[in-house]
C-alpha positions as CSV (number, residue, x, y, z in Angstrom):
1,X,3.6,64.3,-18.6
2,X,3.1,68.0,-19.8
3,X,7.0,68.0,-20.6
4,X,7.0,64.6,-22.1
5,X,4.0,65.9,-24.8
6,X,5.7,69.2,-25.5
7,X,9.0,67.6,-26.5
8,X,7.0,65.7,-28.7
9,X,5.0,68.5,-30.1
10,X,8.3,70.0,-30.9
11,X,10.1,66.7,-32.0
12,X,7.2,66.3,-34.7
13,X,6.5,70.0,-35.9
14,X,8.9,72.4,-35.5
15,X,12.2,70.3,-36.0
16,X,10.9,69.3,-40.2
17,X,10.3,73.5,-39.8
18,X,13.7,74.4,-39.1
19,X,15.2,71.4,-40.9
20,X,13.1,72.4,-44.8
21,X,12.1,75.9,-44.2
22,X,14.5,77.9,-42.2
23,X,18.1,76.0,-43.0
24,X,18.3,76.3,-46.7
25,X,16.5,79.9,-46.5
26,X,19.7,80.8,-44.3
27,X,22.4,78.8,-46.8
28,X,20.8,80.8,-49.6
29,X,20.8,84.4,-47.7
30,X,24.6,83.3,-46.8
31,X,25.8,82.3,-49.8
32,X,24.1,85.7,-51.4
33,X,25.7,87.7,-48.8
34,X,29.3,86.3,-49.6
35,X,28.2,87.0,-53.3
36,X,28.4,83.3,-54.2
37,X,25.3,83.2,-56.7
38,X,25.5,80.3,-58.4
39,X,26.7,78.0,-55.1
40,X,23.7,79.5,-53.7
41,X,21.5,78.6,-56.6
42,X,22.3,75.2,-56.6
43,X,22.1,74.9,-52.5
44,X,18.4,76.1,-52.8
45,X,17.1,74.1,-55.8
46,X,19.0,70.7,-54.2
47,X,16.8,72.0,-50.7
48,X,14.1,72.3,-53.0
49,X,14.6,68.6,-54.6
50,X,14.9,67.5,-51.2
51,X,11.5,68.6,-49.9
52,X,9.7,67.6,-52.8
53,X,11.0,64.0,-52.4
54,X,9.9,64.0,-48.5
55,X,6.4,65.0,-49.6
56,X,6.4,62.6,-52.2
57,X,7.2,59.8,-50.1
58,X,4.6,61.3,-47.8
59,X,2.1,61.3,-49.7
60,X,2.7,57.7,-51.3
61,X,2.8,55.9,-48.0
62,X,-0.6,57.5,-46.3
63,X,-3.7,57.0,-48.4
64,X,-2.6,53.2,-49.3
65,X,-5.7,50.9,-47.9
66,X,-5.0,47.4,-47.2
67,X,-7.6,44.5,-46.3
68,X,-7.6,40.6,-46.5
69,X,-9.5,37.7,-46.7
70,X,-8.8,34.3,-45.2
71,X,-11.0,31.2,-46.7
72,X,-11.3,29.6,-43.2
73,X,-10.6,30.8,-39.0
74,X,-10.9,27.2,-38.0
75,X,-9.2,24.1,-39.5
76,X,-7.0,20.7,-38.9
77,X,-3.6,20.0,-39.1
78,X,-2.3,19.7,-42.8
79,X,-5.1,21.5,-44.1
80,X,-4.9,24.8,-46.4
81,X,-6.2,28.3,-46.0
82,X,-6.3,30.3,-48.9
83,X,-5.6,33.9,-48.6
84,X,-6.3,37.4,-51.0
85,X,-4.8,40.8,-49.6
86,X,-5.4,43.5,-51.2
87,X,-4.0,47.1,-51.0
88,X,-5.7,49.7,-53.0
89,X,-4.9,53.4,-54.0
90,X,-8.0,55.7,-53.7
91,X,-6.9,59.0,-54.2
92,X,-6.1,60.8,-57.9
93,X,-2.3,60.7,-58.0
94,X,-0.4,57.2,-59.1
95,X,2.0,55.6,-56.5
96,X,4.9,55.3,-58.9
97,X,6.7,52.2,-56.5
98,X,5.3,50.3,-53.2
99,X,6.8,46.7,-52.0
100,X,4.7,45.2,-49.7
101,X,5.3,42.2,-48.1
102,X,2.5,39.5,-45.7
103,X,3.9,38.4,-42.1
104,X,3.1,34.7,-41.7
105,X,3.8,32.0,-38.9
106,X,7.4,30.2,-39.5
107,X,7.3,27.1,-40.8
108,X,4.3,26.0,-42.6
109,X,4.4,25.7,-46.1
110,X,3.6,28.9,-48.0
111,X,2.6,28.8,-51.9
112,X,1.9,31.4,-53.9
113,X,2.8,35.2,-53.7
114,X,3.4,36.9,-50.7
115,X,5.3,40.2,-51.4
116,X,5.5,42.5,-54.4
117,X,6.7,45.3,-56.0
118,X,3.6,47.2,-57.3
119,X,2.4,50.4,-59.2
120,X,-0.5,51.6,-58.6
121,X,-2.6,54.2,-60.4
122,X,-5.3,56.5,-59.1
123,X,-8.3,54.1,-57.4
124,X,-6.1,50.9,-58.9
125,X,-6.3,48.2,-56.6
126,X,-3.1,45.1,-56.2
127,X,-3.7,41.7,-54.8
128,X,-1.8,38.9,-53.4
129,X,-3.4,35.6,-53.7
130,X,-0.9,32.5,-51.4
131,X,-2.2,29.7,-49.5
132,X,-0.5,28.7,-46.2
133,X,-1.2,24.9,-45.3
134,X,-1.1,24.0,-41.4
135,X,1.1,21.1,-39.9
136,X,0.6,22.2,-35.7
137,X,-1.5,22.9,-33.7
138,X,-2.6,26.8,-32.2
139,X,-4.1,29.8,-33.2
140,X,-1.9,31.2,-35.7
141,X,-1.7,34.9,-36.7
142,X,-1.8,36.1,-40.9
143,X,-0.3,39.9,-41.1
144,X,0.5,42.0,-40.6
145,X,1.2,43.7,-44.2
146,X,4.4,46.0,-44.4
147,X,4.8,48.6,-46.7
148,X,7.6,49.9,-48.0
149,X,7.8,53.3,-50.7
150,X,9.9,56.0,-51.5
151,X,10.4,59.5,-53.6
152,X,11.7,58.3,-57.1
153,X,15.0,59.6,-56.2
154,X,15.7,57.4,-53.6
155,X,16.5,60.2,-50.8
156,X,14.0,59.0,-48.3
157,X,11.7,55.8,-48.0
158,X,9.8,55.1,-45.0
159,X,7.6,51.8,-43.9
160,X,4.4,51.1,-42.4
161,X,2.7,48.2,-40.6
162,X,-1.0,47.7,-41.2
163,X,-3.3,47.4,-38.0
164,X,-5.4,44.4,-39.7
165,X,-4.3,40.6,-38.4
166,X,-6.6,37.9,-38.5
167,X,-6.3,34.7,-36.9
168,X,-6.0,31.0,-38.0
169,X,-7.3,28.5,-35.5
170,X,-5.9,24.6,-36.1
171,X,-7.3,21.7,-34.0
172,X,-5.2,19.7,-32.1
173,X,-5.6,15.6,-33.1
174,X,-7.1,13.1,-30.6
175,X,-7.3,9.9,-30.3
176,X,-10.4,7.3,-31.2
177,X,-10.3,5.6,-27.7
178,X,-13.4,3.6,-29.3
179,X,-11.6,1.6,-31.9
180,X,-9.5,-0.4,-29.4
181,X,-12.3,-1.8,-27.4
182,X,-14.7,-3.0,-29.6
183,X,-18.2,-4.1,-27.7
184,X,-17.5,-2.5,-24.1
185,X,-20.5,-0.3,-23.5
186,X,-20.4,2.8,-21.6
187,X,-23.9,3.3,-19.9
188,X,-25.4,6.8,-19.6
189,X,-26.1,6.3,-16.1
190,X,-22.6,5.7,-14.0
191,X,-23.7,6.8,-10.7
192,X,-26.5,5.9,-8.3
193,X,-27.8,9.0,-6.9
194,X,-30.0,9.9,-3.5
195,X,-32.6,11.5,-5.7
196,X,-33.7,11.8,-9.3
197,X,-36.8,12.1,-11.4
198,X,-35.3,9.2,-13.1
199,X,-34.3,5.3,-12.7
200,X,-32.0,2.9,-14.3
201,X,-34.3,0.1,-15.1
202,X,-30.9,-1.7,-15.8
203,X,-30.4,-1.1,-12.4
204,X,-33.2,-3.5,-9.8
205,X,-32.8,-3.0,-6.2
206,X,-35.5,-4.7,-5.1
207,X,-39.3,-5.7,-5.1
208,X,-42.4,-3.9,-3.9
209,X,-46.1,-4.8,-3.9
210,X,-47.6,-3.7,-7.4
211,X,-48.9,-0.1,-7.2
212,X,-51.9,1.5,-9.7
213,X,-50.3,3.1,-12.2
214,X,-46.9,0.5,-12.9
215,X,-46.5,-0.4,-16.1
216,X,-46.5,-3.9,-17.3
217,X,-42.5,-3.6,-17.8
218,X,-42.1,-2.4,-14.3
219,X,-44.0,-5.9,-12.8
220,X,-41.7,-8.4,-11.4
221,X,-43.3,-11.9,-13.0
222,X,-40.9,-14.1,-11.8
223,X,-41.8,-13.0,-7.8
224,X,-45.6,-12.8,-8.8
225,X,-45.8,-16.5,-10.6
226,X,-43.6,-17.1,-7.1
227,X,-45.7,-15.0,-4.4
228,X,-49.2,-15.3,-6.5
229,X,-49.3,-11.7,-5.7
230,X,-48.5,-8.7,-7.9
231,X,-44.9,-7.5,-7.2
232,X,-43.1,-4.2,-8.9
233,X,-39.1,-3.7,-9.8
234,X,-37.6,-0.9,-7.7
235,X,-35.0,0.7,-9.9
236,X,-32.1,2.7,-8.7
237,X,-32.5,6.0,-9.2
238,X,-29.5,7.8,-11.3
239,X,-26.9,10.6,-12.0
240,X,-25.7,11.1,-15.8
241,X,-22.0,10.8,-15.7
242,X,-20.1,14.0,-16.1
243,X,-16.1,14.8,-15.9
244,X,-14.2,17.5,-15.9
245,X,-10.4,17.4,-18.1
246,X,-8.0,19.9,-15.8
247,X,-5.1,20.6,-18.0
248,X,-2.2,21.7,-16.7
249,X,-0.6,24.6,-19.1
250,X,2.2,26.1,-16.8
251,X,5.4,26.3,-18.8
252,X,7.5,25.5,-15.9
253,X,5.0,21.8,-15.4
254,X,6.9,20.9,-18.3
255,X,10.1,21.5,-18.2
256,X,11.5,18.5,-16.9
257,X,9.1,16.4,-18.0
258,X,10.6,17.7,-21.4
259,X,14.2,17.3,-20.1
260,X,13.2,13.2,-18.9
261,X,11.7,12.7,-22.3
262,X,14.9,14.0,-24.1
263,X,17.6,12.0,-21.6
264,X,15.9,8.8,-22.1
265,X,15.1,8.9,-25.6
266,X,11.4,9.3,-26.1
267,X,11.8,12.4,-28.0
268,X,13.0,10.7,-30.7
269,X,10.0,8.5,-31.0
270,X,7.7,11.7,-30.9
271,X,9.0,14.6,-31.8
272,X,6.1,16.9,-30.6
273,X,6.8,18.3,-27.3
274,X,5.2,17.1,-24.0
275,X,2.4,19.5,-23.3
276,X,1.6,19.0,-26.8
277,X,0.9,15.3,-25.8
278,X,-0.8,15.9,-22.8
279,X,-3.4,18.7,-24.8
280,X,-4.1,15.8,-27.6
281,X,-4.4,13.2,-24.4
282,X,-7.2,15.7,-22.9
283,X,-8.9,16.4,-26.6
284,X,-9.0,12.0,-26.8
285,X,-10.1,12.1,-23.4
286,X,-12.9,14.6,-24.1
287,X,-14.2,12.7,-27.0
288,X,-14.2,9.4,-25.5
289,X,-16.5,10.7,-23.0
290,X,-18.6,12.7,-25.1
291,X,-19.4,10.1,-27.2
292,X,-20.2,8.1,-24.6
293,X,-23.3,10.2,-23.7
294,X,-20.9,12.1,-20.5
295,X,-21.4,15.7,-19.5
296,X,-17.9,16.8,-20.4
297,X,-16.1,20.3,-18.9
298,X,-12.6,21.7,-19.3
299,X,-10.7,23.2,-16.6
300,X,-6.9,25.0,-17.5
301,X,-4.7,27.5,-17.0
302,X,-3.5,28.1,-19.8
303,X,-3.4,31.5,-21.8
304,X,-6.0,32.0,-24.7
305,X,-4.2,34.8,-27.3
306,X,-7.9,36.1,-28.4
307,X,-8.8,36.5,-24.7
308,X,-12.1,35.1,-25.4
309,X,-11.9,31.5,-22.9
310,X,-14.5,29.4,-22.9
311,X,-16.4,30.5,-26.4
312,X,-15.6,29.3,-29.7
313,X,-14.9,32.5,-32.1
314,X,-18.4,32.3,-33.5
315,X,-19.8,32.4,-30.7
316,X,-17.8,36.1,-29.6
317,X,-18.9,37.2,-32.9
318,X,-21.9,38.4,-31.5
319,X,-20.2,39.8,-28.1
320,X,-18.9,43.3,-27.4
321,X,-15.8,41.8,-25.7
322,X,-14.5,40.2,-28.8
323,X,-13.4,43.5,-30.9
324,X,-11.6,44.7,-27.5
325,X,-10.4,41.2,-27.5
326,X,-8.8,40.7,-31.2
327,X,-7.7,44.6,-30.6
328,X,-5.7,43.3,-27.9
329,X,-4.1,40.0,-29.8
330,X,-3.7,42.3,-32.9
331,X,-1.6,44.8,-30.7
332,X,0.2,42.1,-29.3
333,X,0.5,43.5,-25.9
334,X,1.6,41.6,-23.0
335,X,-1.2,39.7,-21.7
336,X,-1.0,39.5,-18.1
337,X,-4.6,38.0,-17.3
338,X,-4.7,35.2,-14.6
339,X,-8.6,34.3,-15.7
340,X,-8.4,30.3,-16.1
341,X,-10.0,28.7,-19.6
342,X,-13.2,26.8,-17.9
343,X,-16.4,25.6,-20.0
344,X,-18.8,24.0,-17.7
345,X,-19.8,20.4,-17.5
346,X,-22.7,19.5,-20.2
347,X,-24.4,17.0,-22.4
348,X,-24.7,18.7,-25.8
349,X,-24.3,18.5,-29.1
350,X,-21.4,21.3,-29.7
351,X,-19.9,20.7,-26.2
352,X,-17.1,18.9,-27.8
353,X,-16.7,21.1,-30.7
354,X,-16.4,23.7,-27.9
355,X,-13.8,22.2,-26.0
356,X,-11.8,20.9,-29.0
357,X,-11.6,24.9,-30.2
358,X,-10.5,25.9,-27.1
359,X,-8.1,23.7,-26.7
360,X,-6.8,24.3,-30.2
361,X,-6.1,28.1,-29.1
362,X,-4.3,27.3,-25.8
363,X,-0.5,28.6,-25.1
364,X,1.3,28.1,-22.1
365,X,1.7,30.5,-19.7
366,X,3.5,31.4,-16.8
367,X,1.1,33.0,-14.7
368,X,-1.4,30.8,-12.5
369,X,-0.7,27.9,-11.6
370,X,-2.6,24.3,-12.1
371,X,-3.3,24.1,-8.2
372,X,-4.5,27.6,-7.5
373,X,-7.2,27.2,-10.9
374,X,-8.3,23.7,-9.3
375,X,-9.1,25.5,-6.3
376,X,-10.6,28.6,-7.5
377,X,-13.1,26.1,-9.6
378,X,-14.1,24.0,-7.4
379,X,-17.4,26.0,-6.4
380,X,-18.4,25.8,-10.0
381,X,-17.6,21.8,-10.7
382,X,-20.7,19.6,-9.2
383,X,-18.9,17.4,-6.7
384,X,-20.3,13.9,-8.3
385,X,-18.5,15.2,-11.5
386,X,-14.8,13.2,-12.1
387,X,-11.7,15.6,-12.4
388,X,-9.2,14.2,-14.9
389,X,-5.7,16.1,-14.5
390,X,-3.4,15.7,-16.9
391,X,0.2,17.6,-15.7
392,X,3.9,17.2,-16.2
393,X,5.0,17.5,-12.6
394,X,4.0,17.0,-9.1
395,X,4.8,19.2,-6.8
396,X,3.9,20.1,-3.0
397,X,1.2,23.0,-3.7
398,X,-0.4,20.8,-6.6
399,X,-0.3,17.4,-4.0
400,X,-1.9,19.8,-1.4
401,X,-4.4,21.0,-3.5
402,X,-5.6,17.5,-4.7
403,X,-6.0,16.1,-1.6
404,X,-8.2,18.8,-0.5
405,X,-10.2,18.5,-3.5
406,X,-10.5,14.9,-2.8
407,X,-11.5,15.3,0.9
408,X,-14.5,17.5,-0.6
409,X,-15.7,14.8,-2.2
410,X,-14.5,14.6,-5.6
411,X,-13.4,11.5,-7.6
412,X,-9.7,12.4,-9.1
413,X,-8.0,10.3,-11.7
414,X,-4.2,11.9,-12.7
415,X,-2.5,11.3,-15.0
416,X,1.3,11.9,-15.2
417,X,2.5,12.9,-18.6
418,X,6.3,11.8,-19.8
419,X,7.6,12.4,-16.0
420,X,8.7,8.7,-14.3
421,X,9.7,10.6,-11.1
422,X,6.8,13.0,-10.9
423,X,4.7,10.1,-11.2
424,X,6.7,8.3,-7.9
425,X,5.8,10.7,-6.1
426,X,2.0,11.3,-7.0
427,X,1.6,7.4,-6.9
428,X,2.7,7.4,-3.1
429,X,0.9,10.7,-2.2
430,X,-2.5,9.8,-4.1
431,X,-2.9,6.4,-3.9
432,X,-3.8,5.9,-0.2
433,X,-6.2,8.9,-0.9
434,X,-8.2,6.7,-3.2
435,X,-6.4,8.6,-6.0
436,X,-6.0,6.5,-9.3
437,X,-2.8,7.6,-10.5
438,X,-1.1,7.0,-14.6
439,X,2.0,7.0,-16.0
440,X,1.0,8.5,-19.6
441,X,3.7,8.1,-21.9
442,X,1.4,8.8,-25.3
443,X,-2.2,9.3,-26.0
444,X,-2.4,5.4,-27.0
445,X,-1.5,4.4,-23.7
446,X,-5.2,5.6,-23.3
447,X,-6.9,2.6,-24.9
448,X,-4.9,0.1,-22.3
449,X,-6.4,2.5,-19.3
450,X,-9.8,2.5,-20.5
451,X,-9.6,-1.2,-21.4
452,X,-9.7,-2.0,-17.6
453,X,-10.9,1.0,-15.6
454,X,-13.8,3.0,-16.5
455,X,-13.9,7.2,-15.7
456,X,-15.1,6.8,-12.6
């Protein structure tokens, strides 16, 4: 390590030494000492043009300040962000020539100007003003700015990257489940429960002799016109419905469901590919049962590029982990973490909002895997809670780990995305388990499932 710094300790300061002080300082004193005055006249002023166009491209390129403004972090597909960089000069000499020039994600359309040729005087201060409109889903980076400058000779130019990338997240579409079953109702109380502080009064069980303190709506008065006796409803107590979406986000989960769809023409159809569908499948899902009155979770192992899982971006804001976070994605290091994305079950007003971000932000990765997440959560998930998986394959590990899952307790509906023979196999495996098990070709196919079965 101590060789390793010295070489570059030498690389850095003694090497320009040699190369602008000591070399044309020995040309000169040789071409003086073969009496070639003149030759060695124009050898040193050349040197000396030389240096003075290093410094000057020095000097242009470090005390340039850049810093941008994005109109929105979080948005839907086809809408537009509108974005102002700016890269100021705040020292007393001009910059005679700078081009600089935005880094932004391929394909969206772009409009307005996004690289420039610019002077800049002392404390002057150049802008570029574009707008990039979304068409997919993700969390999409803006930057960073590269500069480019030079001496005015055009000897040297040298180009720098600027640290500052900010981040665009774009929600992913769902489905309105709703709209293609007009008049079912979905109760807020699914299951009966052992105990509860409260009862389904929608829900009799039975009769009991009337009790001080029932209330007039709780007496039976069919029984007591029968009986001539006062008789009370006993209502079942209940459980609010909750689910948990498990989405699987391994890339390898998808590649032949992605190869199937392609052979058999399907792509054509829908163009987006697979785990695309299955992520707007899970986001229809989630709001199906949210507005329903459902505690709704999210369970997946896929890869969040802010490393914040679980949170929505405002919500880091006020964390220390975010600026280690966005320091990370803004480096764009390799991101080796194996921490699943997992948002508890609840009933609340942003839970959606919450899952719908997160699932907006999610990459696939090829580090955990589907099976060994389900696992890992299962402590956390309340065993009366429903586990939706929506994967692309079905393989012995992920059969395994269902089955144990579903010997703890836990009611399991999968769902096979764009994969015929993956959805074979988990039909034989599952079914016997007590395993309801669909072929999902597109997110519509939800409204003929949900027509007939309920999520649960």
């Amino acid at each position: 390590m101590r060789a390793g710094a010295d070489a570059k300790v030498f690389k850095k300061f003694f090497i320009p030494i040699l190369i602008w002080g000591l070399a044309p300082a020995g040309l000169a004193a040789l071409f003086f000492y073969l009496q070639m005055g003149i030759l060695s006249l124009c050898v040193y002023a050349f040197y000396v043009l030389l240096a003075g166009a290093r410094i000057m491209t020095l000097l242009w390129m470090k005390p340039l300040q850049c810093a941008r403004h994005v109109s929105d972090e979080v948005i839907r597909i086809g809408e537009t962000v509108k974005v102002v960089a700016r890269i100021r000069n705040p020292h007393w000499f001009p910059i005679l020539w700078a081009y600089v020039e935005e880094t932004l994600p391929e394909k969206m359309r772009i409009e307005g100007t996004t690289k420039r040729l610019i002077y800049l005087a002392p404390g002057e201060t150049a802008h570029l003003f574009y707008s990039v409109s979304f068409t997919r889903r993700g969390c999409h980076r803006i930057g960073p700015v590269v500069i480019e400058t030079g001496d005015i000779f055009g000897f040297f130019r040298k180009t720098r990257m600027e640290k500052q990338r900010d981040f665009v997240t774009v929600l992913p579409e769902y489905t309105e489940i709703e709209s293609f079953q007009i008049g079912q109702r979905r109760m807020l109380g699914d299951f009966c429960a052992e105990r509860s502080l409260f009862d389904d009064p929608s829900r009799i069980r039975g009769i009991r002799e009337y009790q001080r303190g029932d209330s007039l709506k709780r007496i039976h008065w069919k029984s007591t016109a029968h009986t001539g006796s006062l008789l009370s409803k006993v209502y079942d107590p209940i459980e609010v419905a909750g689910a948990t979406i498990v989405l699987d986000f391994h890339k390898n989960s998808w590649i032949m469901a992605e190869q199937l769809a392609r052979a058999s023409g399907r792509i054509q159809e829908d163009t987006r590919p697979t785990q695309e569908t299955a992520l707007e499948t899970a986001c229809s899902i989630a709001r199906y049962l949210w507005e329903g009155g459902w505690s709704v979770g999210l369970l997946s192992n896929g890869r969040d590029p802010l490393g914040i899982p679980g949170i929505t971006l405002a919500q880091a804001r006020s964390m220390e982990s975010l600026g280690e976070a966005l320091e990370a994605a803004r480096a764009g290091r390799v991101d080796d973490r194996l921490e699943p994305v997992f948002i508890p079950a609840r009933r609340a007003s942003e839970q959606f909002s919450l899952i719908h971000e997160n699932l907006a932000r999610l990459e696939l990765t090829d580090g955990l895997r589907i099976e060994y997440a389900i696992l890992d959560a299962i402590p956390r998930i309340e065993r009366r809670q429903v586990l939706a998986i929506l994967t692309g394959d079905c393989g012995d590990a992920f059969i395994e780990a269902v089955l144990k899952t579903r010997a703890l307790g836990y009611r399991i509906m999968v769902f096979i995305v764009r994969n015929t023979a993956a959805h074979d196999r988990a039909f034989e495996a599952f079914i016997p388990a007590g395993i309801e098990v669909f072929d999902l070709e597109h997110e519509r196919r939800l409204s003929e499932i949900a027509t007939g079965r309920r999520f649960y």
